[in-house]
PAKE-498982 format. One record per residue (C-alpha): residue number from 1; z, y, x. Coordinates in steps of 0.05 Angstrom, whole numbers, plus 5000, padded with zeros to 4 digits. Layout:
BEGIN
nr/up/north/east
NUM/Z/Y/X .
...
//
This chain:
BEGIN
nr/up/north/east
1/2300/2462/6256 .
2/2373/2445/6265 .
3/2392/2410/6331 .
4/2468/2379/6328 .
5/2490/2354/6405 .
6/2531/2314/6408 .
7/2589/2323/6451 .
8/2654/2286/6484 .
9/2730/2298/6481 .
10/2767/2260/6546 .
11/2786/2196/6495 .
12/2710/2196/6484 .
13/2696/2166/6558 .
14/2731/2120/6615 .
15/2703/2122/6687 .
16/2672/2060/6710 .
17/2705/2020/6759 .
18/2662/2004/6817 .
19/2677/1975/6897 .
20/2731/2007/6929 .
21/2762/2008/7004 .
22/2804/2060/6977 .
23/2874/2057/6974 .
24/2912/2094/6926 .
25/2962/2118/6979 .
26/2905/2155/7029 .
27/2867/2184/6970 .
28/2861/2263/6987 .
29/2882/2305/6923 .
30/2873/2375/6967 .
31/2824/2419/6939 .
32/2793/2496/6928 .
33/2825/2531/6868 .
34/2783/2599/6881 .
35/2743/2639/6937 .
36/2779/2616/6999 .
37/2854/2592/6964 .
38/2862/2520/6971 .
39/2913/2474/6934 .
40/2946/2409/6957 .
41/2949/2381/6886 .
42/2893/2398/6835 .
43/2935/2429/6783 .
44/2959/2499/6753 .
45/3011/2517/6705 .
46/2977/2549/6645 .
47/3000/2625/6638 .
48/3044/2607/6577 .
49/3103/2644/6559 .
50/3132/2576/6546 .
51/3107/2546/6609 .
52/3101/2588/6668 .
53/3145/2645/6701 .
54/3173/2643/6763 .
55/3217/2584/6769 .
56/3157/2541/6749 .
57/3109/2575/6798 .
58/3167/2564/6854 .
59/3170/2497/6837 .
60/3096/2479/6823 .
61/3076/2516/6888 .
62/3125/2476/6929 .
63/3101/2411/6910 .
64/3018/2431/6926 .
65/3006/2461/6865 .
66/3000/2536/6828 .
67/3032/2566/6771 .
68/3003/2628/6730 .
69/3052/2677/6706 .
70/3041/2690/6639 .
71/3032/2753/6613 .
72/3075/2770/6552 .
73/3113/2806/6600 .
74/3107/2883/6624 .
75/3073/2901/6677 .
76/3133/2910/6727 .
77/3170/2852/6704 .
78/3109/2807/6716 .
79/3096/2842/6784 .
80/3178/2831/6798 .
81/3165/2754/6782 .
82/3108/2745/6821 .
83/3141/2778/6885 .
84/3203/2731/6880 .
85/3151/2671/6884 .
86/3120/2704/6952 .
87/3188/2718/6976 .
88/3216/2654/6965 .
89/3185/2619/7026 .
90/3161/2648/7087 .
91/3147/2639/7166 .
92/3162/2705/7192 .
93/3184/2761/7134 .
94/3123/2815/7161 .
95/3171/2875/7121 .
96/3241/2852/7119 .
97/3284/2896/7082 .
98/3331/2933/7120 .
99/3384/2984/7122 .
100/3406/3042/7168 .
101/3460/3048/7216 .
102/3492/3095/7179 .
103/3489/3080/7108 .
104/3544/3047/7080 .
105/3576/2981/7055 .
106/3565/2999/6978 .
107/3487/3012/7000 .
108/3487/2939/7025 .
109/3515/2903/6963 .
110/3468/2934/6920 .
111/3411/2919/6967 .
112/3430/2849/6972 .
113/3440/2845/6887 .
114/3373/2874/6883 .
115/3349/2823/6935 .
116/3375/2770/6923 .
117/3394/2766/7002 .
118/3446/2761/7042 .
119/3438/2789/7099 .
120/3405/2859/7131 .
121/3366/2876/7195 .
122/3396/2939/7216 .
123/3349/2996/7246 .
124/3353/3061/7277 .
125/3292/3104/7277 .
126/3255/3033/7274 .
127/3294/3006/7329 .
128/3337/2935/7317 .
129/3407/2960/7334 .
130/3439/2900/7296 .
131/3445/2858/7232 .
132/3501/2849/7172 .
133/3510/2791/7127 .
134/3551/2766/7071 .
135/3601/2742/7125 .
136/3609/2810/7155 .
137/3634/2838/7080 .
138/3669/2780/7058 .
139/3733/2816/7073 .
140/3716/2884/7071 .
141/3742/2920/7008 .
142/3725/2994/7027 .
143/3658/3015/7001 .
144/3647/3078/7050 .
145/3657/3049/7111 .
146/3587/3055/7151 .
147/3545/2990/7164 .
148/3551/3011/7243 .
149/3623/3000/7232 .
150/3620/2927/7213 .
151/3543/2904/7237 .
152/3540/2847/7287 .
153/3508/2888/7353 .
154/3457/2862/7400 .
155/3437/2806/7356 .
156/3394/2740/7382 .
157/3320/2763/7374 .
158/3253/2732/7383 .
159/3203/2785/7423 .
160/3137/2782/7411 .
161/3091/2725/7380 .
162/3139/2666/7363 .
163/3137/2595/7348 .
164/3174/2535/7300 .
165/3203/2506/7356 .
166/3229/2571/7397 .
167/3261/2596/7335 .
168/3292/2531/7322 .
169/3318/2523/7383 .
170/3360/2580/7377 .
171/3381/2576/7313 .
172/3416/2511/7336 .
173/3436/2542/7396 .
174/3474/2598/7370 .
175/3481/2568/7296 .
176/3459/2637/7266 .
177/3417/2636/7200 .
178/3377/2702/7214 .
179/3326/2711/7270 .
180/3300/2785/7274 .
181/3235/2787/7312 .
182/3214/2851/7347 .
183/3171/2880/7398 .
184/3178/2900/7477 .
185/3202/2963/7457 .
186/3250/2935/7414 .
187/3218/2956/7351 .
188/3231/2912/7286 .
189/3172/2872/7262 .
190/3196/2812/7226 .
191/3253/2761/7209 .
192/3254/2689/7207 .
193/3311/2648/7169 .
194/3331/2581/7176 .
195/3326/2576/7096 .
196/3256/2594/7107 .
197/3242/2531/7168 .
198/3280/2478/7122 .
199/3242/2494/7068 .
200/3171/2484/7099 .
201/3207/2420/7131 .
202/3229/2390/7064 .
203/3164/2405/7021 .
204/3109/2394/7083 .
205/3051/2388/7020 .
206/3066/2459/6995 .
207/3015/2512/6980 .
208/3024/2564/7031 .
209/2977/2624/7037 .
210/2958/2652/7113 .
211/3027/2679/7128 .
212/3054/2619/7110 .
213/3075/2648/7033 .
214/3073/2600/6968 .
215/3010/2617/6933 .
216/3006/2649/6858 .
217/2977/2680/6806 .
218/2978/2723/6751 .
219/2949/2724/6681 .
220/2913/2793/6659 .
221/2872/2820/6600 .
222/2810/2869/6593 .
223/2856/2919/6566 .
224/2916/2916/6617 .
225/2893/2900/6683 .
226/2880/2964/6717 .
227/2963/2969/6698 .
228/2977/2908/6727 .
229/2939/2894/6792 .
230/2970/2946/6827 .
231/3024/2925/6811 .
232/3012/2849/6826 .
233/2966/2875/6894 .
234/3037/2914/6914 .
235/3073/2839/6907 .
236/3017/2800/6940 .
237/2990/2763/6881 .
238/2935/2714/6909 .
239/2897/2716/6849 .
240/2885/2739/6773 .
241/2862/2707/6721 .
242/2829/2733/6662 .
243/2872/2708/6605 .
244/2825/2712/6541 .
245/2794/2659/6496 .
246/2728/2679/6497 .
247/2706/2689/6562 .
248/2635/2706/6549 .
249/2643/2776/6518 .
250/2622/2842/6546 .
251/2694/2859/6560 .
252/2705/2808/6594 .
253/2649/2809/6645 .
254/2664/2884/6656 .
255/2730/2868/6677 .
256/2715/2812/6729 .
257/2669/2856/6760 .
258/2715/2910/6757 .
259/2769/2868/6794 .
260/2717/2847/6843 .
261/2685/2911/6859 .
262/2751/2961/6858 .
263/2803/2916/6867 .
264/2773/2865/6924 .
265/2812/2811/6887 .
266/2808/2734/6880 .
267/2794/2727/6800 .
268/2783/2670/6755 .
269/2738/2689/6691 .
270/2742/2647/6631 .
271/2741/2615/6581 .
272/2671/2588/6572 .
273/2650/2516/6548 .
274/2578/2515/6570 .
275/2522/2533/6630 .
276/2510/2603/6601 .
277/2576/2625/6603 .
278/2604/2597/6669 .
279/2537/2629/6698 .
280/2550/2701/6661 .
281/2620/2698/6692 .
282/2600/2673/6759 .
283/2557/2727/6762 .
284/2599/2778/6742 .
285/2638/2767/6810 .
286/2686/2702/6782 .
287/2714/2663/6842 .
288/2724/2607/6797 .
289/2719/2597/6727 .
290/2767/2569/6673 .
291/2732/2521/6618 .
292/2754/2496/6550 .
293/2760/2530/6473 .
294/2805/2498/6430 .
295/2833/2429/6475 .
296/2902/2453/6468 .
297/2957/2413/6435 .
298/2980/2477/6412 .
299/2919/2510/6398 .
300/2884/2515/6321 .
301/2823/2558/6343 .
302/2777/2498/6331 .
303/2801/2494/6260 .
304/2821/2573/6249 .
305/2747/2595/6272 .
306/2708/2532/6267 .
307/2680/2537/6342 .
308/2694/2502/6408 .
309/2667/2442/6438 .
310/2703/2380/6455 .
311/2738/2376/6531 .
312/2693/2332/6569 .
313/2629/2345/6553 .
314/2642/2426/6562 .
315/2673/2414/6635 .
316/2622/2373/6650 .
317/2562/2418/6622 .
318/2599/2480/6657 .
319/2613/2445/6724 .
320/2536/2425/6734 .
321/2521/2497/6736 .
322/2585/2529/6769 .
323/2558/2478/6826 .
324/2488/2517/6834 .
325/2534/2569/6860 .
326/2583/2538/6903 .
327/2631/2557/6847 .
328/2699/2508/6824 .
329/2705/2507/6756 .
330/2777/2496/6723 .
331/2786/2447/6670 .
332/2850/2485/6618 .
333/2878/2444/6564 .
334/2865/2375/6532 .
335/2898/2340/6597 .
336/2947/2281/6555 .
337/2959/2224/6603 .
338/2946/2227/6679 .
339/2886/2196/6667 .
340/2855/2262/6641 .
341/2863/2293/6699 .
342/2818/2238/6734 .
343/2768/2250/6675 .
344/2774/2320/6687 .
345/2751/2314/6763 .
346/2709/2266/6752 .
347/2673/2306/6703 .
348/2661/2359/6760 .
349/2724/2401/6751 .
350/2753/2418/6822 .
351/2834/2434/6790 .
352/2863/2424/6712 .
353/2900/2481/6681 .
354/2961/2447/6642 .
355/3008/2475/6593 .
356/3040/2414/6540 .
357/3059/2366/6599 .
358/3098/2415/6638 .
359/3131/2455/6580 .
360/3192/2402/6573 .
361/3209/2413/6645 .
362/3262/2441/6659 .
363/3230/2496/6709 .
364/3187/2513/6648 .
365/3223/2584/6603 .
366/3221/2555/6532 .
367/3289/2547/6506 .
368/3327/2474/6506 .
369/3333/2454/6434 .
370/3377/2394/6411 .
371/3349/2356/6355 .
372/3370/2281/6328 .
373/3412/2275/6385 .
374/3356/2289/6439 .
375/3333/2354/6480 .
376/3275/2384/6474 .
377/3251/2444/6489 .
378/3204/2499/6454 .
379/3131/2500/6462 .
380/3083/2548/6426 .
381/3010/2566/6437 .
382/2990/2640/6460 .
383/2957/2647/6394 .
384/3015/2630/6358 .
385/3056/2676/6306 .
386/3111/2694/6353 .
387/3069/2702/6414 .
388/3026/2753/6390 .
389/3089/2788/6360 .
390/3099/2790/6435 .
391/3040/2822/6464 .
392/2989/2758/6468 .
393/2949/2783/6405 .
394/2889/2819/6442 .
395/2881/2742/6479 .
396/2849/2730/6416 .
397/2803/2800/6404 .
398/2870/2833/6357 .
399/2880/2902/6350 .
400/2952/2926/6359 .
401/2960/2944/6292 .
402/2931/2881/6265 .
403/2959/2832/6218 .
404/2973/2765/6255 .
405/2919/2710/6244 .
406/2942/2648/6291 .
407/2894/2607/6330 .
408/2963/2569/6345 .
409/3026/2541/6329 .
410/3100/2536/6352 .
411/3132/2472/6368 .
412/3175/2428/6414 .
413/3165/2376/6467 .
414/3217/2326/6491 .
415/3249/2345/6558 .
416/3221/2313/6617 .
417/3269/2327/6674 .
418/3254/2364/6741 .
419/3183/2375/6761 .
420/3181/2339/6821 .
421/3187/2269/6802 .
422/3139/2283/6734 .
423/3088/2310/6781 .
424/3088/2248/6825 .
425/3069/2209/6765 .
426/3010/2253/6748 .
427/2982/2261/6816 .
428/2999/2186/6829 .
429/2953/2172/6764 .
430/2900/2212/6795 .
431/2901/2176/6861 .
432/2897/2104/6826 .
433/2833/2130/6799 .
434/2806/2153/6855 .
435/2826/2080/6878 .
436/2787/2046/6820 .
437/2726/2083/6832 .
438/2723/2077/6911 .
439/2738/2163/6916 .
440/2767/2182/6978 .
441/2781/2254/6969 .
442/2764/2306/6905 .
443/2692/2320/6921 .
444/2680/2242/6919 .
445/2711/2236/6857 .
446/2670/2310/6827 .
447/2609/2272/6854 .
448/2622/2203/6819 .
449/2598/2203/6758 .
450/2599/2136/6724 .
451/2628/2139/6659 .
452/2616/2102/6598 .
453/2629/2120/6521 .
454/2681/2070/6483 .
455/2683/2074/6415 .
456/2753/2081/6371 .
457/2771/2007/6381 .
458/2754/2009/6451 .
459/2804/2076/6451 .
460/2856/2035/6412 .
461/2850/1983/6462 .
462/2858/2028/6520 .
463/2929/2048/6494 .
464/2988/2002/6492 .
465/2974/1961/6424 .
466/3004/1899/6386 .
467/3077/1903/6410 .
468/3141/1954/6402 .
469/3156/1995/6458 .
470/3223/1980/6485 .
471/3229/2020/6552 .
472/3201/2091/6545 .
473/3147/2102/6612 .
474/3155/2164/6650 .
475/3075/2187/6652 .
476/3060/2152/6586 .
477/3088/2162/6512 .
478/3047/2157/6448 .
//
């Protein structure tokens, strides 16, 4: 006999208000992306090649957040990217590059181009004998002379363990920007800049790993990760995520419990849109698992293959058993409005994986495009024509060889501005939710539960209806 369930997209459902002593202000968005990584703002960047790389992972990770570096890139380039996220922000630098004594100034440039630095710890047989910066070449024109020659000896140090306030005191003290750090016998063993203290002083909400690192990821495949995680492992990825749109295949579970068992590392399996398949991939070794087939504003797969299941009703479905195992679950694609995102959570996801709303930001790498007077800027779905022309095809089960069949299209979006202020209106959204329904932190709102079904008027009358829009809104556009 055939059974039809029926099932819910986001616009399908509203949460039910209910009593609240919850103010928007003090709701707490932190929450567990994977294993033991925590977030300060439940959203990812979706590894897009017209979303994330790594001025959007910078960016995202600064204000709470995570981006995941797509992978239409090769291996090293995507390893490169993900090592200038780590190395953006830091406490104490554990491996600061260096340079010898006795190498030269034309070493130093092209360290410091490679870099992007600009300035050296200098070392003798692993022994701080002095530093050079820009300010120490700004003048020099010969290229031979030795760094020895021009170093600044018997720099200001830190010995031993070290502290915020210590180091700050004597960067004020002797206004230097570079604090080596080394041990009682003088040995190098890390650097502190005063880049590196500003920053954690002017983004205090920013997702920081144990060493004090922004957090990040990288997207992989069944075919190419035992390429790439050595590479990523070398830059300190945090995690991986398993980049496919079917999650529950036999390649796919191999490779999550390849990553787990060889590799030791954090991975996210997906994507699944029910109970069996967040349980095949949870126990395959997935730290967390990524749900939704098809929700994308950019994605055809629903119509190209004729499967998927709508949003809501496959986080929800997926989250109820990801929770018999202590598992988050990661709700990707289908987010619209803020209000999604509250849906999203509310439905039992623990983060939201979104691609459309960050693409016309100007961190985002899609190209600016000028159209009836406005900007815009490109957007196209992994499945699309001239994504799998660049490497996405075996996302979607392709050979190499294969002629392309989309499961997604190119596009635009209008521009948006700088992430920060867009974000504020999304996680502000999220936190008037949490409001409405009396949620004081994530799990509150995971645990909540009260939603109700509205029908196509009720969704008409949810939106802004009966008058012409004369002042665009910043979180809301139709």
């Amino acid at each position: 006999m055939l059974t039809i369930s029926e099932k819910y997209s986001y616009d399908d459902v509203l949460l039910e208000p209910a009593y609240s002593d919850v103010l928007p202000g003090n709701a707490d968005i932190r929450t567990r992306l994977a294993g033991d990584i925590y977030l300060n703002i439940p959203i990812i960047s979706a590894a897009m090649d017209t979303v994330t790389e790594e001025q959007m992972a910078v960016a995202l990770a600064l204000q709470g957040g995570a981006g995941v570096i797509h992978r239409n890139l090769s291996p090293a380039e995507q390893a490169k990217q993900v090592g200038f996220v780590k190395r953006y922000l830091n406490w104490i630098i554990e491996s600061p590059v260096t340079v010898n004594k006795g190498q030269t100034v034309h070493d130093v440039r092209k360290i410091m181009k490679q870099y992007n630095i600009s300035g050296l710890p200098v070392v003798d047989n692993g022994l701080l004998c002095g530093i050079i910066t820009g300010r120490d070449l700004r003048f020099c024109s010969d290229m031979s002379l030795k760094v020895d020659q021009l170093m600044t000896k018997d720099p200001i140090v830190e010995k031993g363990s070290t502290n915020t306030t210590s180091a700050r005191k004597k960067f004020n003290a002797h206004r230097i920007e570079k604090l080596p750090v080394v041990d009682e016998a003088g040995h190098l063993t890390g650097l502190i800049t005063v880049k590196d203290i500003e920053k954690h002083e002017n983004y205090p909400l920013a997702a920081l790993d144990k060493a004090g690192s922004l957090i990040v990821g990288a997207a992989v495949s069944p075919m190419d990760f035992e390429k790439r995680l050595p590479l990523l492992i070398d830059n300190k990825c945090d995690f991986v995520v398993l980049d496919t749109a079917h999650g529950l295949s036999r390649s796919v579970l191999k490779a999550v419990e390849s990553i787990k068992t060889k590799y030791g590392m954090t991975v996210i399996g997906g994507n699944v849109v029910n109970a069996s398949g967040t349980k095949a991939l949870i126990e395959a070794g997935s730290d967390a698992v990524k749900i939704g087939v098809g929700p994308g504003s950019i994605c055809t797969t629903r119509i190209v293959a004729g499967i998927g299941v709508p949003q809501f009703s496959a986080v929800y479905e997926s989250a109820e058993e990801a929770e018999k195992h202590n598992i988050p679950v990661i709700a990707d694609g289908g987010i619209k409005f803020s209000g999604d995102i509250t849906k999203a959570i509310g439905a039992g996801a623990s983060t939201v994986m979104i691609g459309n709303l960050l693409a016309g930001l100007k961190e985002s790498p899609g190209k600016e495009v000028l159209y009836e007077g406005r900007i815009f800027k490109q957007y196209r779905g992994m499945g699309s024509v001239g994504a799998i022309k660049d490497g996405s095809g075996d996302r979607y089960q392709m050979k190499q060889n294969d002629k392309p069949v989309p499961e997604g299209v190119e596009g635009r979006v209008p521009y948006k501005g700088e992430l920060g202020p867009y974000l504020q209106q999304l996680t502000t959204g999220l936190k008037k939710g949490m409001g409405y329904c009396g949620c004081k932190d994530i799990n509150e709102l995971r645990n909540y539960k009260k939603f109700v079904k509205i029908s196509n008027a009720g969704l008409r009358e949810s939106h802004a209806h009966d008058v012409t829009i004369v002042q665009d809104a910043p979180n809301y556009s139709v």
